[in-house]
GUZA-114585 format. One line per field, with one value per residue: residue in three letters; residue number from 1; y, x, z of N, C-alpha, C, O in turn. Coordinates in steps of 0.001 Angstrom, whole numbers. Example, Ala and Ser with C-alpha at 12.3 -4.5 7.8 and 13.67 -1.06 7.14 Angstrom:
code <- c(ALA/SER)
pos <- c(1/2)
n_y <- c(-5690/-2250)
n_x <- c(13190/12850)
n_z <- c(7800/7080)
ca_y <- c(-4500/-1060)
ca_x <- c(12300/13670)
ca_z <- c(7800/7140)
c_y <- c(-3300/30)
c_x <- c(13200/12900)
c_z <- c(7800/7870)
o_y <- c(-3319/1138)
o_x <- c(14236/13409)
o_z <- c(8465/8039)
end
This chain:
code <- c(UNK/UNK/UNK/UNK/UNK/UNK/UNK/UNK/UNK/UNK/UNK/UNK/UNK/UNK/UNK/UNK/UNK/UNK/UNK/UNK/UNK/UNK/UNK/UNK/UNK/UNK/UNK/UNK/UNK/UNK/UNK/UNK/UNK/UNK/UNK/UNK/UNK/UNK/UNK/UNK/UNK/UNK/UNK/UNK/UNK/UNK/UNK/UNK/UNK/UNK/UNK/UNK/UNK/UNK/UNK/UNK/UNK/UNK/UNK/UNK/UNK/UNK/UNK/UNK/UNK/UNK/UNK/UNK/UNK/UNK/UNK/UNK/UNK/UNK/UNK/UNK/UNK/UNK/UNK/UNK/UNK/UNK/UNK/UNK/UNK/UNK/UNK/UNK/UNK/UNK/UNK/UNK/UNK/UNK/UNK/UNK/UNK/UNK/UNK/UNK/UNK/UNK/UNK/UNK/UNK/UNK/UNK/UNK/UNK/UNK/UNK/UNK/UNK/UNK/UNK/UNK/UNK/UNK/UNK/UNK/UNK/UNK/UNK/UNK/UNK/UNK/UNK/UNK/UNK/UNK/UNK/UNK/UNK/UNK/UNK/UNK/UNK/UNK/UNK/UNK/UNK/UNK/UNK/UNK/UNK/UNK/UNK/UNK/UNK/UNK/UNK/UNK/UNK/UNK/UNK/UNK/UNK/UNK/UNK/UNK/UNK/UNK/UNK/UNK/UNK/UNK/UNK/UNK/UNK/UNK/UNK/UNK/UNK/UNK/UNK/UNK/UNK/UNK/UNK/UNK/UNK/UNK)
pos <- c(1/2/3/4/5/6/7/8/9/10/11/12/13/14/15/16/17/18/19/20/21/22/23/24/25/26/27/28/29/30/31/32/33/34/35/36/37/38/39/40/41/42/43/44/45/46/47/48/49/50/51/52/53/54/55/56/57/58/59/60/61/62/63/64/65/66/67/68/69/70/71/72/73/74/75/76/77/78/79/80/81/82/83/84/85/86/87/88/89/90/91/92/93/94/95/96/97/98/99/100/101/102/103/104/105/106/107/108/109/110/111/112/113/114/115/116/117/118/119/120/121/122/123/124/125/126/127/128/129/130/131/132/133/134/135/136/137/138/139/140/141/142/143/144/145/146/147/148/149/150/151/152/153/154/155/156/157/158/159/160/161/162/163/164/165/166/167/168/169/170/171/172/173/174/175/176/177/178/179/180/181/182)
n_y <- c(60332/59809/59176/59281/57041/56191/53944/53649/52695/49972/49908/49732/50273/52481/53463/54515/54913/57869/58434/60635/62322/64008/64913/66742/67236/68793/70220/68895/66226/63528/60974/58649/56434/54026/53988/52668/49641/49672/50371/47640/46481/46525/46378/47851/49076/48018/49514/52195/55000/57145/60088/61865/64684/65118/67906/69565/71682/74422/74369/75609/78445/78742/78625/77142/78360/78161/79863/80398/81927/83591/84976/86692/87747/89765/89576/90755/91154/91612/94547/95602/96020/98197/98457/98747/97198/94452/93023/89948/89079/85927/84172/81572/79824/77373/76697/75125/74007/73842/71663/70778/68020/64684/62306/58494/55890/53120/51160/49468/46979/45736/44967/43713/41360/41337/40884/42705/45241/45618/45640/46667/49202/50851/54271/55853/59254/61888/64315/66779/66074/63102/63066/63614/62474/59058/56995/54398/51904/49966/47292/44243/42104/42508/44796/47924/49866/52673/55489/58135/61987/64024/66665/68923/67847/65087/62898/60561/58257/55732/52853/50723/47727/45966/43625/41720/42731/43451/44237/46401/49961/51855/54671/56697/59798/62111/65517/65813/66815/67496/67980/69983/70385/73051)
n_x <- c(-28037/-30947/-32110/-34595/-34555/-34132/-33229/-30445/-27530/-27838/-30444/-31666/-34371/-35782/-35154/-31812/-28954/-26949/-23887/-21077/-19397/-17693/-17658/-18396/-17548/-17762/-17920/-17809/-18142/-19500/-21079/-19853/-21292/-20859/-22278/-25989/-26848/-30384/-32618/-33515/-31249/-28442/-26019/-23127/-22917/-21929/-19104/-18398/-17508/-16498/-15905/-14760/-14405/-12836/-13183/-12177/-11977/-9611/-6126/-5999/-5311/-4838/-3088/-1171/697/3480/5298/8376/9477/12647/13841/16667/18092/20430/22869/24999/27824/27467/27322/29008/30403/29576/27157/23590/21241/20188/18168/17804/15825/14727/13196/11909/9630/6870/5360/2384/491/-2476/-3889/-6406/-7221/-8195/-9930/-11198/-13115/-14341/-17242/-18803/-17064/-16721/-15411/-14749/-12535/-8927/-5503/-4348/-5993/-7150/-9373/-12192/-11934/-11111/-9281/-7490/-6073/-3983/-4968/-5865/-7153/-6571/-4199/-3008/-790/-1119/-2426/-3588/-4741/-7601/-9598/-11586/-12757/-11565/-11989/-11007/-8168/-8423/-7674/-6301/-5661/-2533/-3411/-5952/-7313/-8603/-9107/-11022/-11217/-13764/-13706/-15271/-15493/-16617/-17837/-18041/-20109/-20332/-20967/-20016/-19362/-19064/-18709/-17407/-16443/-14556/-13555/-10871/-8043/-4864/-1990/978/4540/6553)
n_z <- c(12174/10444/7024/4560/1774/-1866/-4314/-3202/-2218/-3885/-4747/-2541/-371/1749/5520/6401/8589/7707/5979/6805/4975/5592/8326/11055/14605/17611/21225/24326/24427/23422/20732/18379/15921/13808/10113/9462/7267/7492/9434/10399/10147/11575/11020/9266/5700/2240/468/1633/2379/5175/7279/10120/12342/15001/17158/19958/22585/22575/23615/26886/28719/31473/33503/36337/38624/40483/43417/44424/46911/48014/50750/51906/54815/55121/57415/60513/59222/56946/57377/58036/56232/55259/54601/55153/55141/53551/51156/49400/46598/45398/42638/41517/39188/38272/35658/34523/31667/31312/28702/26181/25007/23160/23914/22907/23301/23201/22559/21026/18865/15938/13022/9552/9119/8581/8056/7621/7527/5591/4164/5182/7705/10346/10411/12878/13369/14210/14178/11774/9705/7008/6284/8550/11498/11777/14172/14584/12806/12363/12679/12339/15438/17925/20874/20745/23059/24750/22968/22605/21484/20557/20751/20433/18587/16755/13729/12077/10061/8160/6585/4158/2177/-937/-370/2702/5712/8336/12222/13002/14895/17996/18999/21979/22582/24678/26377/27448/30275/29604/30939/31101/31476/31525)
ca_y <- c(60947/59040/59705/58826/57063/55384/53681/53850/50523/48641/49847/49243/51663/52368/54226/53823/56093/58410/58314/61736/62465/65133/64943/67718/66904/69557/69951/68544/65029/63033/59687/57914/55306/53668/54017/51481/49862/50165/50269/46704/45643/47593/46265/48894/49128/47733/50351/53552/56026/58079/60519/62141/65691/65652/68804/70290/73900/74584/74148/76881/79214/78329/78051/77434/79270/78107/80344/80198/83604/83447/86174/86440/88744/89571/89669/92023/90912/92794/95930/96064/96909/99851/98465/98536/96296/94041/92054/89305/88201/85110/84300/80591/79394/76004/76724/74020/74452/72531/71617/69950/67039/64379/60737/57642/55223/52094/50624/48213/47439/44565/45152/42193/41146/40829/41055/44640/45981/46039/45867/47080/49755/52453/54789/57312/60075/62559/66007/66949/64847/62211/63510/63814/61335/57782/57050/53192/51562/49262/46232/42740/42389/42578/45985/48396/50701/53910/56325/60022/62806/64736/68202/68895/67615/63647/62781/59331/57193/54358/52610/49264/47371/45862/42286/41367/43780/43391/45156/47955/50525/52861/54820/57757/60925/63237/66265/65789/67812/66850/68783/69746/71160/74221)
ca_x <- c(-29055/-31906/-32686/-35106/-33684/-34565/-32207/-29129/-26872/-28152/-31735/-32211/-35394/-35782/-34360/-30368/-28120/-26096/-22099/-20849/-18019/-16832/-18349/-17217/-17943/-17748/-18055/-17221/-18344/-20270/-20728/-20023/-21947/-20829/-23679/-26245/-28138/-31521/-33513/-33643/-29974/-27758/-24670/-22840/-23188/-20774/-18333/-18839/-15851/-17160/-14806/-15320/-13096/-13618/-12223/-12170/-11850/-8565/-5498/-6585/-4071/-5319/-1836/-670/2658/4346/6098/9077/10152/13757/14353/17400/18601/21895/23062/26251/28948/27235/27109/30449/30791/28457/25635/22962/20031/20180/17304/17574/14429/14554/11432/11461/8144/7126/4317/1935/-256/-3610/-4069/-7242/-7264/-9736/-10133/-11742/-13589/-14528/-18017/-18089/-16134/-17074/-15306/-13970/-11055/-7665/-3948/-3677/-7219/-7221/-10791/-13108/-11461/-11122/-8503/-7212/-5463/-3901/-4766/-7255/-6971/-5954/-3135/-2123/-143/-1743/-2562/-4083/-5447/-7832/-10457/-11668/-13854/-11047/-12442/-9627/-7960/-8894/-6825/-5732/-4875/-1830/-4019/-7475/-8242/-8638/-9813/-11643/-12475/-14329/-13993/-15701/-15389/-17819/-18327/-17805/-19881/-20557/-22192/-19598/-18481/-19929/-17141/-17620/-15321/-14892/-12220/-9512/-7144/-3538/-1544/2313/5422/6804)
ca_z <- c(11374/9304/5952/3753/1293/-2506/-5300/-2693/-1523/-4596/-4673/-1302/-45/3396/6420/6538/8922/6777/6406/6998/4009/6429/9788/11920/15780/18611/22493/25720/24689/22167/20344/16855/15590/12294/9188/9372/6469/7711/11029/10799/9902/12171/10066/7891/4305/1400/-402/1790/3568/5872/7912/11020/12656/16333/17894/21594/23025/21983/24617/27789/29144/33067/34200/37662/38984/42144/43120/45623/47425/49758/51473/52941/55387/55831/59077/60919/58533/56055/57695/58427/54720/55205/53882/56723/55199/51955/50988/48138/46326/44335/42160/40506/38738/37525/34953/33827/30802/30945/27802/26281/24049/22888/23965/22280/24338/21780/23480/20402/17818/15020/11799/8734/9906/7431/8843/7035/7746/4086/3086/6231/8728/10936/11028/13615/12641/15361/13604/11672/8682/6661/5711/9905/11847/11956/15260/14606/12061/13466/12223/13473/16603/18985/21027/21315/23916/24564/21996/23066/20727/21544/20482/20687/17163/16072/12479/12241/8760/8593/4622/3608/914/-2049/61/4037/6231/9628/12902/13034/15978/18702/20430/22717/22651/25233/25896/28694/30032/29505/32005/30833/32337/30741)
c_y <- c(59886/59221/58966/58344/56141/54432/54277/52395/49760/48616/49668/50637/51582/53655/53645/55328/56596/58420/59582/61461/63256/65704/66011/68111/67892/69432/68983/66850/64362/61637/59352/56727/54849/54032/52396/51027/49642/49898/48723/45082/46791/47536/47351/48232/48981/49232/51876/53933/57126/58699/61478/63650/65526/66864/69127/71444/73414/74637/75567/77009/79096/77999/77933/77894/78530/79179/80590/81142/83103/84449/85956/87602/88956/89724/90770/91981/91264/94167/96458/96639/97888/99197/98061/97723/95867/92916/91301/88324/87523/84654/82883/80431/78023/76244/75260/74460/73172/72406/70228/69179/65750/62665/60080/56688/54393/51576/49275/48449/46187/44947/43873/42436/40886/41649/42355/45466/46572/46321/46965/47639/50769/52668/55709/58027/61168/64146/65982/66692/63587/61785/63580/62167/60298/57140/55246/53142/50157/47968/44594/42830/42134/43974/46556/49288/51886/54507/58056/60711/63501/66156/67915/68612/65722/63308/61229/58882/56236/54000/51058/49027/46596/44304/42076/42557/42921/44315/46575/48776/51529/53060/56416/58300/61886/64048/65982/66224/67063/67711/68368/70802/72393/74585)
c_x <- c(-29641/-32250/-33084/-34130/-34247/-33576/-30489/-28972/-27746/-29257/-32587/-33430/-35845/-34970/-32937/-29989/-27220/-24541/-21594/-19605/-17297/-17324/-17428/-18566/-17173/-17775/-17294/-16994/-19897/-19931/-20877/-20203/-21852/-22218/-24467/-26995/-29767/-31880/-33779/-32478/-29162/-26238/-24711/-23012/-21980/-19879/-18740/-17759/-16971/-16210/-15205/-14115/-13695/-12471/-12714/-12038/-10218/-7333/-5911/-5265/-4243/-4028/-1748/676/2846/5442/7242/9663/11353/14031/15051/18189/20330/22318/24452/27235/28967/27415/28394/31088/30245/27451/24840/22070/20427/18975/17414/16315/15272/13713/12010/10314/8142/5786/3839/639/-1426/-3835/-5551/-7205/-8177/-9546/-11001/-11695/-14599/-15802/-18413/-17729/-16322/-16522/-14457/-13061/-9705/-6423/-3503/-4684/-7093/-8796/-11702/-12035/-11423/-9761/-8187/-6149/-5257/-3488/-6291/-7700/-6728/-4508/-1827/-1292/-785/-1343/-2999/-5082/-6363/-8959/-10614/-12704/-13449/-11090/-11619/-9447/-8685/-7385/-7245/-4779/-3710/-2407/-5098/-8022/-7572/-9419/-9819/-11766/-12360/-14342/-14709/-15679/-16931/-18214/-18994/-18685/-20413/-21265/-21270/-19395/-19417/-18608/-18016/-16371/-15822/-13380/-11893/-8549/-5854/-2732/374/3242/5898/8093)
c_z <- c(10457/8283/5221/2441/-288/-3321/-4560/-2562/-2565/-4643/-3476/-1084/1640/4275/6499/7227/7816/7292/6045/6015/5076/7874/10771/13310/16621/20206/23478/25620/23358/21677/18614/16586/13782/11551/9641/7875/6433/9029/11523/10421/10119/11518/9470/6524/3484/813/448/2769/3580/6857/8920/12146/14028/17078/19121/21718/22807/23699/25789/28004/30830/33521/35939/37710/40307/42188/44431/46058/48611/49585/52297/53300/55587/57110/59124/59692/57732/56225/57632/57153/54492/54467/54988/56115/53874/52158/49776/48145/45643/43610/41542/40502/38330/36533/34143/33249/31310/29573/27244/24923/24028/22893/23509/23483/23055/23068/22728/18909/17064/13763/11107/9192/8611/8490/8444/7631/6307/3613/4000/7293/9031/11183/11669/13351/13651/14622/12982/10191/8609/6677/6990/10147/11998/13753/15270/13208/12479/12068/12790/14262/18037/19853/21843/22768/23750/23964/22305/21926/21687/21281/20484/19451/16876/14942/12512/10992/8263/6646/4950/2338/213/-1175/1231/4768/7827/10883/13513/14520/16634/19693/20827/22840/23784/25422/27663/28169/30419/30505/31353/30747/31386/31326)
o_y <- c(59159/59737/57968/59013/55186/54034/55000/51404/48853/47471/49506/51752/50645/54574/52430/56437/55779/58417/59770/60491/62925/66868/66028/68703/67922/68254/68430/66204/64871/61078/59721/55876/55237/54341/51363/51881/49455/49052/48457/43854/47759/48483/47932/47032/49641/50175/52676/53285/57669/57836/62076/63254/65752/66687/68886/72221/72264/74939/76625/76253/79655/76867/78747/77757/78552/79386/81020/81312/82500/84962/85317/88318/88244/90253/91421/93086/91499/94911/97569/97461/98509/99842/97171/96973/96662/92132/92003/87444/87986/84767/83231/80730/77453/75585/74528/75085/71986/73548/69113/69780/65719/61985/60744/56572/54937/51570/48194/49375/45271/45453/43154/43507/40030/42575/42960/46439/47758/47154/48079/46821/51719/51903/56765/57384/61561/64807/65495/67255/62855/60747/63600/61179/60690/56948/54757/53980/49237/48007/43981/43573/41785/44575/46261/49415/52122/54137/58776/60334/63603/66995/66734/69058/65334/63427/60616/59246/55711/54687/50455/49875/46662/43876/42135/43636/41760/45121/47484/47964/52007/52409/57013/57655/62346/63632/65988/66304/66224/68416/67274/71872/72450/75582)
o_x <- c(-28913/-33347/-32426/-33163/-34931/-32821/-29656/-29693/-28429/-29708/-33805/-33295/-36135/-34337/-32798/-30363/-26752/-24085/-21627/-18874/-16134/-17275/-16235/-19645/-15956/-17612/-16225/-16173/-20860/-18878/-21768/-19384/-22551/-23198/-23899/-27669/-30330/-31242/-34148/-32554/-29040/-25452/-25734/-23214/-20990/-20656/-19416/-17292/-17764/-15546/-16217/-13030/-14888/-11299/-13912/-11992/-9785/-7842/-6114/-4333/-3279/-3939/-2340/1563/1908/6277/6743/10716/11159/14427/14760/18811/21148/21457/24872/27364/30051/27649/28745/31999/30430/26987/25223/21912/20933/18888/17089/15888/16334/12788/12921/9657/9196/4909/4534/-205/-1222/-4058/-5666/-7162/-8994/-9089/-12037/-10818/-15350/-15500/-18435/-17891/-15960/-17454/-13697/-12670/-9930/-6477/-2508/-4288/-6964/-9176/-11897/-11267/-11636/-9029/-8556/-5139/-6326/-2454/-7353/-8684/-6629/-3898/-601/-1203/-1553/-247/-2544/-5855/-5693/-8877/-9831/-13629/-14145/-10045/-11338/-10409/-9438/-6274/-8237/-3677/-3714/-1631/-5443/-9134/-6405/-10624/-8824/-12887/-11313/-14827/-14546/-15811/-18045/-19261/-20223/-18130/-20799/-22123/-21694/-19246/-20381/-17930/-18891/-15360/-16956/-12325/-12590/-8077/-5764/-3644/917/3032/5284/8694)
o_z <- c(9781/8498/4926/2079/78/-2434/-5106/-2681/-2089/-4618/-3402/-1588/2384/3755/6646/6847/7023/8436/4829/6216/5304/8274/11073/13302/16439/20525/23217/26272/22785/21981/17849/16935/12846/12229/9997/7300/5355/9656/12667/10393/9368/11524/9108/6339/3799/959/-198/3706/2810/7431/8554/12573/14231/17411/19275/20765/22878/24778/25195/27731/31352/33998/36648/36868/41103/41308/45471/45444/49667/48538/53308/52515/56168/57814/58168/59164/57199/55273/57235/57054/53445/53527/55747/57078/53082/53103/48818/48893/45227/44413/40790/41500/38049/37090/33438/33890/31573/29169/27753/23849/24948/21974/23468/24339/22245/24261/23316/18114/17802/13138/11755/9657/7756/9298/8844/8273/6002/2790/3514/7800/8277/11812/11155/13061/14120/14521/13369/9710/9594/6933/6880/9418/12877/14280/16304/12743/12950/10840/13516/13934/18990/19607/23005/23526/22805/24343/22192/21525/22914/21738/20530/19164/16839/15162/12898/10637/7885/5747/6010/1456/733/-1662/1248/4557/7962/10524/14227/15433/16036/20488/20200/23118/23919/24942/28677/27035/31315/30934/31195/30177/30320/30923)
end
């Protein structure tokens, strides 16, 4: 998103993408593109956290069953006890849940570089916070793996600091299904 913009980033005036405080991303598939500071400096902007919820359709119930039927007859040796016919069912199942959860696909990735990712970084977060499990904390312009939630929700945010900025990240999310035994 573009917004007009006056006395932001240091007086700067111009078009700059905006940094979502609380970005909350939907559907099958979609992309995030760091802030920029203007249409004609695609770098991000000094001092700004921006955070990002991406969720999926929630795990489906689409199960498969196998299901294994023996039928077994008894034969004479039964009868002989007076019982003229016995049939035993057996029923096992193997149920597998599809479940849908939400992959990261980094297309690029440029952020300051420090041995902590102290100043400039992105972190992933496998829930739907901050507050969730830390999944990677990332920075540099070494362009990472692809990163899989284990649930259909991944929380994203991107901080910079007051100095270093650079040309920042474009990842693509989409939802895949995890498939698991029961």
């Amino acid at each position: 998103q573009h917004v007009e913009s006056s006395n932001l980033l240091n007086n700067f005036t111009g078009d700059f993408t905006a940094c979502p405080v609380d970005g909350q991303l939907s559907g099958t598939s979609g992309s995030i593109v760091s802030p920029t500071k203007s249409v004609d400096d695609s770098r991000y902007p000094n001092d700004v956290t921006c955070a990002w919820t991406i969720t999926v359709k929630i795990a489906s119930h689409n199960c498969f069953v196998i299901v294994i039927l023996l039928v077994v007859l008894l034969d004479a040796n039964v009868r002989r006890n007076n019982i003229k016919t016995l049939k035993q069912t057996n029923v096992s199942s193997l149920q597998v849940d599809a479940a849908k959860i939400v992959t990261l696909e980094f297309v690029r990735f440029q952020l300051e570089y420090d041995s902590g990712c102290d100043y400039d970084s992105l972190t992933i977060y496998d829930g739907v916070s901050s507050s969730s499990h830390e999944l990677a904390k990332l920075c540099g312009e070494s362009l990472p793996k692809d990163i899989a939630s284990s649930s259909n929700t991944l929380h994203l945010r991107f901080i910079s600091d007051f100095s270093v900025i650079d040309d920042g990240f474009v990842i693509n999310y989409s939802e895949t299904t995890k498939y698991e035994s029961k």
